[in-house]
C-alpha positions in Angstrom: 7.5 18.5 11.7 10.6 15.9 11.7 13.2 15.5 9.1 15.7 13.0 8.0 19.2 13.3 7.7 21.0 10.9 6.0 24.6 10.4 5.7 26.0 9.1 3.1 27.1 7.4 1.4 26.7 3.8 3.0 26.8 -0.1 1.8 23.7 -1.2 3.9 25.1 -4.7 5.8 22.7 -6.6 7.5 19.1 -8.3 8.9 15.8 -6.6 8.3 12.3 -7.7 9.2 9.7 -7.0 7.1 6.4 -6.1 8.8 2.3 -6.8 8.4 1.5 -5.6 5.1 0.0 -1.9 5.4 -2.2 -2.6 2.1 -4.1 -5.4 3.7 -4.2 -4.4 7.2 -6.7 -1.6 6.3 -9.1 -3.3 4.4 -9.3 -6.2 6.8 -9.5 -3.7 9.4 -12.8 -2.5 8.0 -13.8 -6.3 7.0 -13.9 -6.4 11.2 -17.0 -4.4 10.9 -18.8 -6.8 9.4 -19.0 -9.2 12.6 -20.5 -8.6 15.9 -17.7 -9.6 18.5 -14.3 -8.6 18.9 -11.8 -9.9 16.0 -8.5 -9.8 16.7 -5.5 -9.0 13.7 -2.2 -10.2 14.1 1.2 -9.0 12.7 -0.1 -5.2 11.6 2.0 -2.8 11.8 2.2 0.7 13.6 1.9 3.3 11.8 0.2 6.6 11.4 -2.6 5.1 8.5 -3.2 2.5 11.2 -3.7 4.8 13.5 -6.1 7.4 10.8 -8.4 3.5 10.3 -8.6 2.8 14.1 -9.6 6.4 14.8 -12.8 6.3 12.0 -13.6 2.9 13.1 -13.9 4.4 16.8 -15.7 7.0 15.7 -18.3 4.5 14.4 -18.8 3.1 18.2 -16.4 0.4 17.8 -13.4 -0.4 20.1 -10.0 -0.7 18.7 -7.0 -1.6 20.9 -3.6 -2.8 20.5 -2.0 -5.6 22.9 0.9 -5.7 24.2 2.4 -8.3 21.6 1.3 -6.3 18.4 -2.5 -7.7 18.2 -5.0 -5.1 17.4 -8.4 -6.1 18.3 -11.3 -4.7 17.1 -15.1 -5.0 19.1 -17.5 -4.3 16.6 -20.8 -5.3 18.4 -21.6 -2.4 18.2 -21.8 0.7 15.3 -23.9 3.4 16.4 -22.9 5.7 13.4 -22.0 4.5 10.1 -20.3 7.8 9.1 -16.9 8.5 8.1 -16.8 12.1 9.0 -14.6 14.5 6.6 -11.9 15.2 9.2 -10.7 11.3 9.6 -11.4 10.6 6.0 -9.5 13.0 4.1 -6.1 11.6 6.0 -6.0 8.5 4.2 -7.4 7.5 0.7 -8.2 3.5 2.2 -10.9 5.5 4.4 -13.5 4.2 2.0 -12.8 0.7 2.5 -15.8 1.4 5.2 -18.2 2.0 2.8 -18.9 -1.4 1.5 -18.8 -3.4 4.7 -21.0 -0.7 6.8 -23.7 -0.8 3.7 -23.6 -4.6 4.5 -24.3 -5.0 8.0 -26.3 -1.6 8.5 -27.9 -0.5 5.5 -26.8 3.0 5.1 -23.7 4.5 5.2 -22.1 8.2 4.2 -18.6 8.5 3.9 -16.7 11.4 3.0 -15.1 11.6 -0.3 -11.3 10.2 0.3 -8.3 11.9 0.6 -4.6 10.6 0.4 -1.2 11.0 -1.6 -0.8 13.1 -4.1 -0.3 10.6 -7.1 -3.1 11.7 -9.6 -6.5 11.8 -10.1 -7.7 8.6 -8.4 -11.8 8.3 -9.2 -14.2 6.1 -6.7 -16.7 5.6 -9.6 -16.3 1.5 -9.6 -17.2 1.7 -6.1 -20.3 2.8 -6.3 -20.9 1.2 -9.4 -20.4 -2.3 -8.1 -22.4 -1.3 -5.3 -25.4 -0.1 -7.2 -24.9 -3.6 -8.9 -26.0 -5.0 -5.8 -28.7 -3.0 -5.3 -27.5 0.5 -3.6 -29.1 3.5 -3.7 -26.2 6.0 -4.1 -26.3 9.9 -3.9 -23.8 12.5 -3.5 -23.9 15.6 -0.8 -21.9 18.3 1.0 -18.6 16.1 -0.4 -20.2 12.8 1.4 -21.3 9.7 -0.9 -24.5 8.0 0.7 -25.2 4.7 0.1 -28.6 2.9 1.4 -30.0 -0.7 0.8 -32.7 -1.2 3.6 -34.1 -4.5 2.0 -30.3 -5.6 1.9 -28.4 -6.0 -1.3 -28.8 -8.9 -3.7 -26.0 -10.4 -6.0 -24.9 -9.3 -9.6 -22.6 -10.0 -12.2 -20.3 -6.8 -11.8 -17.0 -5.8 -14.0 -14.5 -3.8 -12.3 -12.1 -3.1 -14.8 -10.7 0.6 -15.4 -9.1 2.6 -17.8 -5.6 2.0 -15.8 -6.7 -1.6 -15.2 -8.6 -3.3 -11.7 -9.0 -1.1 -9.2 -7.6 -2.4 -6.1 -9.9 -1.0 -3.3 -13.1 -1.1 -5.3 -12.8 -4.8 -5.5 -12.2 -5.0 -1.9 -15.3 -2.3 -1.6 -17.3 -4.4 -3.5 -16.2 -7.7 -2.1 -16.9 -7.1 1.3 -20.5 -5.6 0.5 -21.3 -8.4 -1.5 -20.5 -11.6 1.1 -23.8 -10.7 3.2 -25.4 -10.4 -0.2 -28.7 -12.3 -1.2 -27.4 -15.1 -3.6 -24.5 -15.3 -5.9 -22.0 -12.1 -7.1 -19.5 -12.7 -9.7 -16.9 -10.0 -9.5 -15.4 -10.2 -13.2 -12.0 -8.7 -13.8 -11.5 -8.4 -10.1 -8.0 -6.9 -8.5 -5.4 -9.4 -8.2 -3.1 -8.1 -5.9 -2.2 -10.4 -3.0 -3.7 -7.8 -0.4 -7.0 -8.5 -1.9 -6.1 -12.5 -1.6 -5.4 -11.8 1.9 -9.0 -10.0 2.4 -11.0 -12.9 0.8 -8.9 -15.6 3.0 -9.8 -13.1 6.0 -13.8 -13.5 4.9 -13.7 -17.0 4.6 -12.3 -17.6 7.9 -15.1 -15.2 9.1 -17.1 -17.2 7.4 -17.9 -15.9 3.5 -18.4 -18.0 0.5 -15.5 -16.8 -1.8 -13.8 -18.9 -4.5 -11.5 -18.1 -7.5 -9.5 -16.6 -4.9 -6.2 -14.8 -6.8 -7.9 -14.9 -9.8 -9.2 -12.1 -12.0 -12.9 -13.8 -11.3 -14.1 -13.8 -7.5 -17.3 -16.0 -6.8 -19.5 -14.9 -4.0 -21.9 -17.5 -2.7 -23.9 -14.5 0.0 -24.5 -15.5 3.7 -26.6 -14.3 6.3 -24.1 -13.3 8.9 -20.0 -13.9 9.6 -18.3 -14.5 12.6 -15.5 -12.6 14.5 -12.0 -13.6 13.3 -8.3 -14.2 14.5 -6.3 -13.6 11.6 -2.6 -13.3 10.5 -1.6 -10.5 7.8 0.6 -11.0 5.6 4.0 -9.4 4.7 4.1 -6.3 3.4 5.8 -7.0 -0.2 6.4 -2.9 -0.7 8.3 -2.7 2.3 10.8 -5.6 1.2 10.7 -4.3 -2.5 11.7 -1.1 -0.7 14.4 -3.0 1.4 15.9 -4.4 -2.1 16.1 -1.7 -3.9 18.1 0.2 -1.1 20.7 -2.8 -1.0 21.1 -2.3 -5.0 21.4 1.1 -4.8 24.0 0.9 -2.2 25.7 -2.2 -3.5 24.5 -4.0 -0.3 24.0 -7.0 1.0 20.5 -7.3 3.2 19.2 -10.3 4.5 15.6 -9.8 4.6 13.3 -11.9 6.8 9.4 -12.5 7.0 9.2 -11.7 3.0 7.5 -14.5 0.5 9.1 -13.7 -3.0 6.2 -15.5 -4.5 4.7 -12.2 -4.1 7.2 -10.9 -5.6 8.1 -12.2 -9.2 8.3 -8.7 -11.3 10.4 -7.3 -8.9 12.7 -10.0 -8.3 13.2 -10.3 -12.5 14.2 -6.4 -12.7 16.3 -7.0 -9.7 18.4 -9.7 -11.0 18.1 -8.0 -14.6 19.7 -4.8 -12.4 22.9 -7.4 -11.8 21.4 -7.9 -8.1 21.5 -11.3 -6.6 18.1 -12.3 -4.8 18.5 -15.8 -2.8 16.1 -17.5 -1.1 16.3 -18.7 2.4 14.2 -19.3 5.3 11.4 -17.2 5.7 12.6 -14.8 3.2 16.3 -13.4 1.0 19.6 -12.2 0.9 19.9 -9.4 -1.3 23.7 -8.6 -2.6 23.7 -5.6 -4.8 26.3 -6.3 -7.8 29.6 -3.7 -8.2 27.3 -1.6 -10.5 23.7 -1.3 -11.3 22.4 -2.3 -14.4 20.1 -0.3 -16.4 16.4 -1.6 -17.1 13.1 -0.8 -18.6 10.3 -0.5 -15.6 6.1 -0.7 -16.6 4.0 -0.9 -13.6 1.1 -2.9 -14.2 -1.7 -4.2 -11.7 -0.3 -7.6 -10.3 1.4 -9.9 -11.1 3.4 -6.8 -13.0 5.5 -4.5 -11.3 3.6 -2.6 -9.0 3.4 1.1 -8.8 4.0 1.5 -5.2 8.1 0.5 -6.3 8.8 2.9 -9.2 9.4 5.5 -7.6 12.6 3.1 -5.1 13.8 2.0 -8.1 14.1 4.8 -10.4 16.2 5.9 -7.0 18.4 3.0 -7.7 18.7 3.1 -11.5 19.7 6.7 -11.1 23.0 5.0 -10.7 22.7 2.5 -13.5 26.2 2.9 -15.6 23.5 3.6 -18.9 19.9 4.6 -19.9 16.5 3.0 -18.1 13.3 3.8 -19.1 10.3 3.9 -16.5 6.8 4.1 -17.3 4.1 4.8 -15.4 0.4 2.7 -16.6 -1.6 3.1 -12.8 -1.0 6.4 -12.0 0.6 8.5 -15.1 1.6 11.5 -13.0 3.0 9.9 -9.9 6.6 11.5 -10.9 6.6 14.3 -8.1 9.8 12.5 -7.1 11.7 13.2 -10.5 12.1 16.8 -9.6 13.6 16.4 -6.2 15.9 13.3 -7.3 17.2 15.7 -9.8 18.2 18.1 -6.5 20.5 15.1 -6.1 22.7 15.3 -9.4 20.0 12.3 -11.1 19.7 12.9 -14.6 15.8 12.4 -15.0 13.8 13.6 -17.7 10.1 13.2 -17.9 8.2 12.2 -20.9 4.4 11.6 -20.9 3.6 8.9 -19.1 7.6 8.0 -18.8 10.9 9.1 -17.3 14.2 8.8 -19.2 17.3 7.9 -17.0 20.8 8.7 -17.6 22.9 6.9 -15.0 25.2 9.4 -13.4 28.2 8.0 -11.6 27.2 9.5 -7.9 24.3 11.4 -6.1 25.3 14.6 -4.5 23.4 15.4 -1.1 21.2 18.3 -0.6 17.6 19.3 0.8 14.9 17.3 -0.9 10.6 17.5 -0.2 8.6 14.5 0.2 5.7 14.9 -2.2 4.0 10.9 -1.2 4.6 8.2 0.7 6.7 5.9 -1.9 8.5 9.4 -3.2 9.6 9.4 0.4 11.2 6.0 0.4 13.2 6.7 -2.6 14.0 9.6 -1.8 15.7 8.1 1.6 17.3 5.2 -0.5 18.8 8.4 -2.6 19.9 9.6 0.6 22.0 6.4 2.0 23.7 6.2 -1.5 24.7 10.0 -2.3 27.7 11.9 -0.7 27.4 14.6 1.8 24.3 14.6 4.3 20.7 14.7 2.7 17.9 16.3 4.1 14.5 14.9 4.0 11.4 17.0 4.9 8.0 15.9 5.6 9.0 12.6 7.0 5.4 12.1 7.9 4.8 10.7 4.6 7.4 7.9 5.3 5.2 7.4 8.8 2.3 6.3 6.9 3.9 2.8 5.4 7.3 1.9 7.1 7.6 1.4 10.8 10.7 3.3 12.2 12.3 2.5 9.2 15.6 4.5 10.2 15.8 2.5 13.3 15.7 -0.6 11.2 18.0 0.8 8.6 20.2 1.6 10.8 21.0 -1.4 12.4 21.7 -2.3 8.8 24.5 -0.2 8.4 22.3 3.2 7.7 23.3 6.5 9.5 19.7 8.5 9.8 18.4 10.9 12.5 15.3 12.0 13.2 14.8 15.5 13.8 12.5 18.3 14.6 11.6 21.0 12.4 12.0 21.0 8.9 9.8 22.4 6.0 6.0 22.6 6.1 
């Protein structure tokens, strides 16, 4: 199992790319299965949740290959088993983005329940709600949810919102089911996030009938069949929020390419409220980290808010704020495995409910810290590159599933990582 260590501390200098957007490369990966033909995806990146999707969508009978310039191509003519088996599935939480598209085109489907990060209790009850909307018979066994419609489904009125707001993945679930739908779906209180944008401009280029598009209100007009796709993903915003917050924690300056800040609103107000400077330019920003972090109050909220998968890099980076900051946590309430191991560090991090309390501390000390998820892991590195003395980070694996070599790219920005072998289990 490889490691990370991380000298420090460092004042990151430099150009980074931001890649395909993790987040909507999977569901758009399974929105594939909805055409016969072979689609082809551009811009998505390589890494190991990638590679967890293409092996269950090979294990359906599709082919998935990656080119030589980044493309991954999927051929899904044929699916000679609409199963996502318990082995594949319980690698990667977006494993039940299969379940809606597969109902679609084949009529039954059993998928196992999902796995993923350890962030809280993450239910898939809208899923199958919205899919018995459309007329899904739903049953549960052995840990596999089986879902069958052999006269097709037909379109509803369904509402998708959840005690902690829209559920992301359940409106893509829902959304991809419901394009070969008979007649008209209205998906009320829909997920906003741009990935889900980016899976309804996918359909219609396949195809689909979807309008209100980045709206809290998707309109489905059904079709009988889509058509294979060439399509673009978009940035990942995480991945550059991730990039900022390690310029501002090292008092930085990163130029940041192949990054749209109008993605990025929330997080570019508590950056410049941090005393960062974010300036547009070309394709993307320079961020320049001020002589001292700010303090600031953080509440993750479904998009447009500040989104969940950045608390955990900035509370990294306010961990140096000369004064108090306040996070809290309204997605995922006990996604604060983090706090412990950032404490390891010399942070000053208290939890409270739903919140953490920080006390800016003057430096981060160095030492061996865990990886508990994959946005833990991120801060945990950004920790790393600011505090003195060499950190250790075990269970880099984590940090695989969502950033692409991201010492390499660090380190060209002024970083000094290594990759190693062995480490903690």
């Amino acid at each position: 199992m490889d490691v990370f260590q991380i000298a420090g501390p460092v004042k990151l200098s430099g150009h980074v790319d931001v890649n395909g957007s993790k987040n909507a490369a999977l569901p758009i990966m399974a929105a594939a299965l909805l055409a016969p033909g072979r689609s082809s995806l551009l811009q998505v990146p390589q890494l190991a949740d990638i590679s967890v999707c293409k092996e269950l969508i090979d294990q359906l009978g599709c082919r998935v290959e990656r080119l030589e310039d980044g493309t991954l191509t999927i051929d899904a003519t044929r699916i000679d088993n609409p199963v996502g088996p318990y082995e594949i599935v319980r690698k990667m939480r977006a494993s039940i983005c299969i379940l809606g598209p597969l109902l679609a085109r084949c009529g039954r489907v059993e998928v196992s329940m999902p796995g993923g990060c350890a962030i809280g209790d993450r239910p898939i009850n809208l899923h199958l709600i919205g899919l018995q909307q459309l007329g899904a018979q739903i049953h549960l066994k052995n840990g596999y949810v089986i879902a069958e419609a052999p006269q097709g489904l037909t379109g509803a009125s369904i509402f998708l919102g959840g005690p902690f707001g829209s559920t992301v993945l359940g409106t893509a679930n829902v959304l991809m089911a419901a394009v070969l739908a008979k007649g008209r779906t209205i998906i009320e209180s829909a997920a906003c996030e741009p990935e889900i944008a980016d899976l309804a401009n996918c359909l219609n280029t396949m195809g689909a009938r979807i309008s209100g598009i980045g709206s809290p209100r998707l309109t489905v007009e059904g079709v009988s069949r889509l058509h294979p796709v060439q399509y673009r993903v978009i940035p990942d915003r995480i991945e550059a929020g991730t990039f900022m917050a390690a310029a501002a924690a090292t008092r930085g300056e990163l130029h940041i390419g192949n990054c749209r800040l109008e993605d990025m609103m929330a997080v570019v107000d508590k950056l410049r409220g941090m005393g960062v400077k974010v300036e547009p330019n070309g394709d993307g920003c320079t961020v320049i980290g001020g002589p001292r972090v700010e303090p600031a109050d953080i509440t993750t909220q479904p998009y447009p808010g500040f989104p969940t998968d950045l608390q955990a890099q900035f509370m990294a980076a306010l961990a140096l704020a000369e004064g108090n900051s306040v996070v809290v946590e309204k997605i995922f309430p006990d996604r604060f495995l983090h706090v412990a191991e950032l404490n390891r560090m010399a942070a000053n991090l208290r939890k409270e409910g739903p919140a953490v309390i920080i006390a800016g501390v003057k430096k981060l000390i160095a030492a061996p810290v865990m990886a508990s998820d994959l946005r833990a892991s991120a801060a945990l590195v950004i920790a790393g590159l600011a505090a003195e003395g060499v950190t250790t980070v075990n269970r880099v694996y984590h940090i695989d599933r969502g950033y692409e070599r991201i010492e390499e790219r660090l380190n060209r920005a002024g970083a000094k990582i290594t990759r190693e072998e062995g480490g903690t289990v």
